[in-house]
MDTraj code that builds the backbone (N, CA, C; nanometers):
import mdtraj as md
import numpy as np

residues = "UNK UNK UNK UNK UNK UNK UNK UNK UNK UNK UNK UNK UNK UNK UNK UNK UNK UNK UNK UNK UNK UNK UNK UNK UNK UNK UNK UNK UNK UNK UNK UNK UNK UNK UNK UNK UNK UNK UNK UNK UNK UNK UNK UNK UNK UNK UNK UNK UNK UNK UNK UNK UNK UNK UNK UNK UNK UNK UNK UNK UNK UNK UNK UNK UNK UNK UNK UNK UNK UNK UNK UNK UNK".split()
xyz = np.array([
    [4.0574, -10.6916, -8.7846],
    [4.1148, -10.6778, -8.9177],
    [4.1759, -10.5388, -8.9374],
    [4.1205, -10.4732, -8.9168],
    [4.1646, -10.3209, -8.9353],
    [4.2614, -10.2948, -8.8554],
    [4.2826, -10.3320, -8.7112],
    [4.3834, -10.3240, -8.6209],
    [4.4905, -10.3598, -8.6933],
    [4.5054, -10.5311, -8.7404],
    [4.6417, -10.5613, -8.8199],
    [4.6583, -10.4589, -8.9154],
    [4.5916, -10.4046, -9.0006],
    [4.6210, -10.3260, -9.1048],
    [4.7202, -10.2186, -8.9957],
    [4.6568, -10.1544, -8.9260],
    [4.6944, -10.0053, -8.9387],
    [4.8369, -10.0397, -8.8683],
    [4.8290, -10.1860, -8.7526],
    [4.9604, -10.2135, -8.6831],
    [5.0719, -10.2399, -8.8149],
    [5.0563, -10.3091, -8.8866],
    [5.1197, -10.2942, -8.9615],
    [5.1997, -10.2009, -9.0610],
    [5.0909, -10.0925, -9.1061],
    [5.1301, -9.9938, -9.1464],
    [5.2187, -9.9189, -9.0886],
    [5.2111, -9.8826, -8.9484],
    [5.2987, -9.7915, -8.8449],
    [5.3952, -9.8756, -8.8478],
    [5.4118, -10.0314, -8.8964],
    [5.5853, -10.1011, -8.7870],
    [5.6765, -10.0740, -8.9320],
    [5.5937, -10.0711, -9.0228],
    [5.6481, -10.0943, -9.2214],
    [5.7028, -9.9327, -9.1976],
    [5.6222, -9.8518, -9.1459],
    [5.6271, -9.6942, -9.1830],
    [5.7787, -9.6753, -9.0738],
    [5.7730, -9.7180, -8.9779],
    [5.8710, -9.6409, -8.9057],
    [5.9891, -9.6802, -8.9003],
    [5.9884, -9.8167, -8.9812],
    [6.0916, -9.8931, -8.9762],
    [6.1751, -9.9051, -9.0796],
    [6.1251, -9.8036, -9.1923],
    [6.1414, -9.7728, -9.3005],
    [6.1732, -9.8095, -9.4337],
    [6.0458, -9.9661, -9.4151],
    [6.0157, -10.0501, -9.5041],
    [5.8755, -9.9865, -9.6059],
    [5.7881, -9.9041, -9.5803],
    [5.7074, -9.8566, -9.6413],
    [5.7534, -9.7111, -9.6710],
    [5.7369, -9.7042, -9.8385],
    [5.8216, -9.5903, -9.9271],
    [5.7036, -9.5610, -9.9827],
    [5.5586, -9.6361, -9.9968],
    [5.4545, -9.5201, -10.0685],
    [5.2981, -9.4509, -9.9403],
    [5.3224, -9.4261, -9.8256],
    [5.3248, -9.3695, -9.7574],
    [5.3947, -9.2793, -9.6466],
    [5.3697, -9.1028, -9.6379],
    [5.4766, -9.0697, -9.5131],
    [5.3812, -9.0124, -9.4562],
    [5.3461, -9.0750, -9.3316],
    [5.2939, -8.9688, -9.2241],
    [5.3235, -8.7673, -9.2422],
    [5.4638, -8.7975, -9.2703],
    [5.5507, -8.6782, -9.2561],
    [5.4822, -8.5730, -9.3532],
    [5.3946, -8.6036, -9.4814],
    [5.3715, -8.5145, -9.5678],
    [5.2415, -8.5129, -9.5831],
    [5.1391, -8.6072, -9.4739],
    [4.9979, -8.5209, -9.4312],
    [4.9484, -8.3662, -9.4132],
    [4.8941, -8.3330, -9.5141],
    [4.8536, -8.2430, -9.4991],
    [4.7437, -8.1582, -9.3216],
    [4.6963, -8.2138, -9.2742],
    [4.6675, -8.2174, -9.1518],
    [4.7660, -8.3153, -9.0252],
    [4.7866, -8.2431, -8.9283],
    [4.8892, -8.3289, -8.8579],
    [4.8836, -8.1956, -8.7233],
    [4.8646, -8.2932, -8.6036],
    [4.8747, -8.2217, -8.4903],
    [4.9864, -8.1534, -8.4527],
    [4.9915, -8.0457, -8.3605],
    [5.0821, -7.9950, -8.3443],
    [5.2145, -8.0711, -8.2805],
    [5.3906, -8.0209, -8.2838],
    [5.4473, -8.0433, -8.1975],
    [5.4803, -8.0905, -8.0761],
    [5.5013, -8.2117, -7.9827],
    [5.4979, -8.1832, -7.8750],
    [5.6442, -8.1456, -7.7851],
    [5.6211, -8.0024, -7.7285],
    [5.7968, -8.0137, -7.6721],
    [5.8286, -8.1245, -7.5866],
    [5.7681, -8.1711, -7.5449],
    [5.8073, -8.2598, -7.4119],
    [5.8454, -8.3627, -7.4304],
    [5.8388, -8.4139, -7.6031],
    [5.8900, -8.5063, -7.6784],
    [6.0684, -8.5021, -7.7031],
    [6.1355, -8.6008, -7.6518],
    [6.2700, -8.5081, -7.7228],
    [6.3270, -8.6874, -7.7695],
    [6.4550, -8.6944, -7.8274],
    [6.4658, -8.7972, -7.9511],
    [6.5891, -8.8860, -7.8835],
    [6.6217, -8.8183, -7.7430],
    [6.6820, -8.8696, -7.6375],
    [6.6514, -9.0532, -7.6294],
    [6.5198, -9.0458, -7.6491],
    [6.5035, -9.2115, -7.6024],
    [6.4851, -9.2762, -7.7342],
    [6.5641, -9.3504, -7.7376],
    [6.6431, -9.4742, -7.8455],
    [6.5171, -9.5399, -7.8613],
    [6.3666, -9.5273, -7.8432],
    [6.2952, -9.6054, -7.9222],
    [6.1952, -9.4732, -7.9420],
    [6.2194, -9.3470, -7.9563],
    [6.1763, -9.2514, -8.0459],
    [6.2112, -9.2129, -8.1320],
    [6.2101, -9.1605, -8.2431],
    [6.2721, -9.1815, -8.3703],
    [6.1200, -9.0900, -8.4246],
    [6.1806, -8.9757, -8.5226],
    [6.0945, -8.9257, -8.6063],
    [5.9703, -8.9487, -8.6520],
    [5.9996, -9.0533, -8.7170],
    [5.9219, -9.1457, -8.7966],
    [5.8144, -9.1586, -8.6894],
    [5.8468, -9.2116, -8.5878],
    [5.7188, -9.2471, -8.4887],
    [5.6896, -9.1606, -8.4374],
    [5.7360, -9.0009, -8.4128],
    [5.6720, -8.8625, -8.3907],
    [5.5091, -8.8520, -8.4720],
    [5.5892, -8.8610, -8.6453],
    [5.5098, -8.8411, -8.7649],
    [5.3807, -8.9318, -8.7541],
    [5.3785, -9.0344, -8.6495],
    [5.2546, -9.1257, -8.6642],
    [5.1684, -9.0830, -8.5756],
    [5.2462, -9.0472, -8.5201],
    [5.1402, -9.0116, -8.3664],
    [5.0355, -8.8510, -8.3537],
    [5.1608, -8.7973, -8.4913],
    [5.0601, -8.6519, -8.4959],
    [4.9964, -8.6598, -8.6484],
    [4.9633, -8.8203, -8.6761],
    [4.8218, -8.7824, -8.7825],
    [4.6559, -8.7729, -8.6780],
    [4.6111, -8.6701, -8.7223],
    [4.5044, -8.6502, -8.6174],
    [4.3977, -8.7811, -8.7022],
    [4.3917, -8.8488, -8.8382],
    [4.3056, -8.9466, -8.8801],
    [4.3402, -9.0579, -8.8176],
    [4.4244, -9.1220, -8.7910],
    [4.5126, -9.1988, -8.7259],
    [4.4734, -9.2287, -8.5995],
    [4.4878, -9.1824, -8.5176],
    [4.4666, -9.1135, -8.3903],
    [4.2709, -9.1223, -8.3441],
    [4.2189, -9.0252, -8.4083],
    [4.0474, -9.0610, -8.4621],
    [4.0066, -9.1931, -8.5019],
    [4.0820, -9.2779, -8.5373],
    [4.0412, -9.3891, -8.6081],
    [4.0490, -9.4950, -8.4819],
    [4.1907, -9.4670, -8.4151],
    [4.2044, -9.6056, -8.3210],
    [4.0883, -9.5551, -8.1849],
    [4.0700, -9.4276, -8.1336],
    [3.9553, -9.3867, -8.0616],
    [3.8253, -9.4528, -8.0773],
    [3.8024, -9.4355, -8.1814],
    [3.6901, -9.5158, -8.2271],
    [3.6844, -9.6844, -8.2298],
    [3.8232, -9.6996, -8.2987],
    [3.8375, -9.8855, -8.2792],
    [3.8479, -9.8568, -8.1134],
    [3.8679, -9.8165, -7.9878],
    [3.8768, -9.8862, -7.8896],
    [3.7548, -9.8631, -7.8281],
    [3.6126, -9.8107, -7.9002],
    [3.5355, -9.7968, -7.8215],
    [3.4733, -9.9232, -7.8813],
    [3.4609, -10.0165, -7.9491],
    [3.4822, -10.1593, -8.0115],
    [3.5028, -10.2873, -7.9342],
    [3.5111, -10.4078, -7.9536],
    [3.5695, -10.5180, -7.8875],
    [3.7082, -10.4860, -7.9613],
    [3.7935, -10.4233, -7.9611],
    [3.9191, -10.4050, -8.0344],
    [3.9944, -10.3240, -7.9161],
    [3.9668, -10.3104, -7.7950],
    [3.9715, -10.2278, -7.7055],
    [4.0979, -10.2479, -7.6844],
    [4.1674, -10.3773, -7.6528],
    [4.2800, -10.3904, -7.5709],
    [4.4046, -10.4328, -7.6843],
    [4.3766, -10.4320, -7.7711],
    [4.4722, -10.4253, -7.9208],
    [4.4734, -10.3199, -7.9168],
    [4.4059, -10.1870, -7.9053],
    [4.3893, -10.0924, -7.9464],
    [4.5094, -9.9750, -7.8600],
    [4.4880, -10.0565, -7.7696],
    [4.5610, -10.0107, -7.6493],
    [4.7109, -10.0403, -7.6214],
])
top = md.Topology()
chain = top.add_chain()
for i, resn in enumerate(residues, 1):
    res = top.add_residue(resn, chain, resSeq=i)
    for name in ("N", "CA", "C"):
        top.add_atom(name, md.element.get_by_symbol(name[0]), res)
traj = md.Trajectory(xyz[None], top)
């Protein structure tokens, strides 16, 4: 259950169907990565902004130590 939620949330968020959440204006959010660059046509900002919520991130760690393992993945 929680998996659909959060999958959902990230495809609404990046796809830029969800307008009352932004990753982008988390107050906590991991650093930069340079090695990231926007070169590849299925990176896009938006999916930068998801990947550096550190709650986000903490949350699916935990769902994959779960039977949620390979959704998770």
């Amino acid at each position: 259950m929680q998996v659909s939620f959060i999958e959902n949330v990230i495809e609404q968020y990046v796809n830029g169907q969800e307008k009352t959440l932004s990753f982008a204006k988390l107050s906590r959010r991991l650093p930069n990565l340079p090695d990231i660059t926007l070169n590849d046509s299925e990176i896009t900002n938006e999916l930068i902004d998801v990947w550096q919520s550190p709650e986000l991130v903490e949350i699916l760690v935990q769902l994959s130590e779960t039977n949620q393992y390979k959704r998770v993945r």
